[in-house]
C-alpha positions, 0 to 999 in steps of 0.5 A: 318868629311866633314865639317873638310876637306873641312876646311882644303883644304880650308886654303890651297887654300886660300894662293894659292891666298893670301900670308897671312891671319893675324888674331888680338884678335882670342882668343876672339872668343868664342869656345862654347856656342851659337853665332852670327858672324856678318861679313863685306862682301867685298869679296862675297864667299871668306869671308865665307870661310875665316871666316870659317878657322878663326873660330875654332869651326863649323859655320852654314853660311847663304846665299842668297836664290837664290843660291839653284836655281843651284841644285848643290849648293843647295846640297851642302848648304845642307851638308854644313847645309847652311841656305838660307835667301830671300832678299827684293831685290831678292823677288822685282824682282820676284815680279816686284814691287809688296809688298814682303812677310814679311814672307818670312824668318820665317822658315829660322829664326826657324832653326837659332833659333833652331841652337842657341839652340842647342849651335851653331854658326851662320855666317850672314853679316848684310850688306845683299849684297857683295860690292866693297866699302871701308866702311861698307854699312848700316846693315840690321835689320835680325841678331839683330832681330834674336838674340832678338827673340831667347833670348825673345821669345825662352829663350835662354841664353848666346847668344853672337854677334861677330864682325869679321872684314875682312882688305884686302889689295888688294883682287883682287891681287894675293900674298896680304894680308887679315886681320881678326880683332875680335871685342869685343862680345855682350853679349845679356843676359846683353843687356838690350836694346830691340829694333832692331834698338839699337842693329843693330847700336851697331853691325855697331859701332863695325863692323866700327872700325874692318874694314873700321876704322882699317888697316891691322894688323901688322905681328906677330912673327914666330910661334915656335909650331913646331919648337923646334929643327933643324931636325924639322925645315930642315923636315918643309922647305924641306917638304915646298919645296916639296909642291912649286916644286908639287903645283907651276904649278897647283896654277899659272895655276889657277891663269892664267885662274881666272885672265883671266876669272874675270869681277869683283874684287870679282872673282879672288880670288874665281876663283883661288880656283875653278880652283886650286883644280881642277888643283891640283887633276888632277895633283895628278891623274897623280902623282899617275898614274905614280907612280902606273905604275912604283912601281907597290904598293898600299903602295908606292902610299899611302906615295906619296899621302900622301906626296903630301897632306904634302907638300900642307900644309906646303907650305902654312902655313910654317911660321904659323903652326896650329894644328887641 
């Protein structure tokens, strides 16, 4: 349930600061059975939350094992069933130079494990780190590893590696486009090949040709899901209407203050998502305030909540409906 709402708050603020998220080949993405996303990772926060709307199943995400220092973000990693993983360079620091602990991920690979067995989907980026270069930087061995371990060693059946590309247009641009490509999966049962370094090279090749390799991908047709009659159509616009002319101020607010406050080209748009939703509550409160001062009813504020929650879906997504 929360997993469910945080997802759908997250579409939405995601086109607070991109103007389209395209998606090429998304019935690919297998929606059962246990699975690897392996994703380029250009846009820290943001890919993850933009591989999580993406995606139509749950995903368990991994993530630096430094970020559980904040007790907040440790909490809510651990809602979220966020498996932190230690990097060699994180553990160098704290080390000054001495030799890491190459057993410093065995627990964190026993979950992994243990999420695949029970069918699950686990999202990893092979590259290890962010970065702002236009190509795939070289891929760590971990995600190879742990899907050769979970098929040799824990007889897991039917695993499958997915290569997810993120295109951005511009990802520090407010009103630009991302593009998700879905590469082919790797299916390990008939993987035959047994070393790591095999496999994390054939991860890189397909990873390659989805990402630095493609452009974005080409516009599709209006979706017609909702669309079957002009009534349906004139509630669509007028509602899309309503969630512009309630939303415009917060959203360019946000946009405002992340614009001002970013040092890098991966904060705008994580920046904008913070503040907005934070701007955009506040905004409710004081809807609601007014509304319960004037009508004086639980049941009029109610629709105008939910009136509110109506018009900030469709004034994202007027154009690409999606059912949940």
């Amino acid at each position: 349930m929360i997993y469910a709402l945080l997802k759908w708050i997250t579409g939405i603020a995601l086109h607070w600061f991109y103007r389209d998220i395209r998606v090429l080949d998304g019935e690919r993405i297998p929606v059962t059975g246990p699975l690897l996303i392996a994703v380029n990772h250009q846009n820290a926060l943001v890919d993850s939350l933009i591989v999580g709307w993406v995606v139509p199943r749950q995903i368990n995400m991994t993530a630096k094992a430094t970020l559980i220092d904040n007790p907040l973000i440790a909490a809510l990693f651990k809602i979220l069933n966020v498996v932190p993983l230690r990097r060699v360079s994180d553990e160098a620091q704290k080390l000054n130079g001495l030799p890491s602990d190459r057993s410093r991920n065995v627990g964190a690979f026993r979950e992994l494990v243990n999420l695949l067995e029970k069918g699950g989907a686990v999202l990893i980026f092979p590259e290890g780190k962010s970065h702002n270069e236009a190509g795939l930087e070289p891929l760590k061995t971990g995600l190879a590893r742990l899907a050769l371990q979970a098929r040799d060693e824990s007889a897991i059946k039917g695993i499958k590696i997915l290569p997810l590309g993120l295109v951005f247009e511009n990802k520090a641009t407010p009103g630009t486009i991302v593009g998700v490509r879905i590469g082919e999966v790797i299916e390990m049962d008939s993987w035959l090949e047994k070393s790591h370094t095999v496999l994390t090279q054939e991860i890189a090749d397909r990873l390659r040709t989805i990402s630095e390799e493609a452009g974005l991908p080409a516009q599709q047709p209006k979706s017609r899901v909702y669309r079957k009659n002009s009534i349906r159509e004139g509630l669509i616009a007028l509602a899309a209407w309503w969630g512009h002319f309630t939303h415009q101020i917060p959203v360019r607010m946000a946009r405002n203050i992340a614009m001002k406050r970013s040092t890098n080209a991966d904060e705008p748009a994580m920046f904008t998502i913070v503040f907005g939703v934070g701007l955009v509550l506040l905004t409710y409160i004081i809807h609601l305030t007014i509304i319960g001062a004037l009508a004086h009813s639980f049941w009029i504020g109610s629709l105008y909540l939910i009136s509110l929650l109506a018009g900030a879906y469709w004034a994202a997504f007027e154009q690409h409906p999606r059912r949940y």
